[in-house]
C-alpha positions, 0 to 999 in steps of 0.5 A, spaced: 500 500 500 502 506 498 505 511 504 499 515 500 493 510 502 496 510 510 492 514 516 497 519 519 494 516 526 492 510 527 491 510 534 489 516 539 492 515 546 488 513 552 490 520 556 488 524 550 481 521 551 481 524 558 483 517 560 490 516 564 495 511 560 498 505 565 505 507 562 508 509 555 508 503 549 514 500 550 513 494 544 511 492 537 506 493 536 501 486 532 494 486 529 489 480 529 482 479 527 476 477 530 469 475 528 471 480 522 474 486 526 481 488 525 485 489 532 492 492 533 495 491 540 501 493 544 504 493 550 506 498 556 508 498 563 513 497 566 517 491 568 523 486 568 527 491 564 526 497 568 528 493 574 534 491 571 536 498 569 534 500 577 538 495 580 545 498 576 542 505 579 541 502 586 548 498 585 551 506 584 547 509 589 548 504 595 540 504 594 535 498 593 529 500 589 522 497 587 520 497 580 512 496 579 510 491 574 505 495 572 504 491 564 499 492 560 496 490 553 493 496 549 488 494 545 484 498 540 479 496 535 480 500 528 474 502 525 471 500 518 472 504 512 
């Protein structure tokens, strides 16, 4: 498909829509189809990767910190055209 034929946005943020975020996107984004309606989804949140780099910070500091693990998947159901 030409880049012409694409949507400059194809999804709008949770916040945006007065709504707070869990957290920003931090993966690949995937779509699926189900019953005849198309998907995308993604990731967000914190997790092990975030605690692994607190622990070099802690190592640092001296200090011992928590990392949340607050993941959540994003689903948005796109509308047909």
């Amino acid at each position: 498909m030409p880049s012409s034929d694409l949507p400059s946005v194809w999804w709008t943020p949770r916040k945006a829509r007065g709504c707070a975020r869990p957290a920003d996107v931090i993966g690949v984004p995937t779509s699926f189809e189900v019953d005849g309606e198309q998907y995308k989804a993604v990731t967000a949140g914190w997790g092990l990767d975030a605690q692994g780099v607190q622990n070099g910070i802690d190592r640092i500091r001296g200090t011992k910190t928590v990392v949340p693990k607050a993941g959540t998947v994003l689903v948005f159901k796109l509308r047909k055209a």
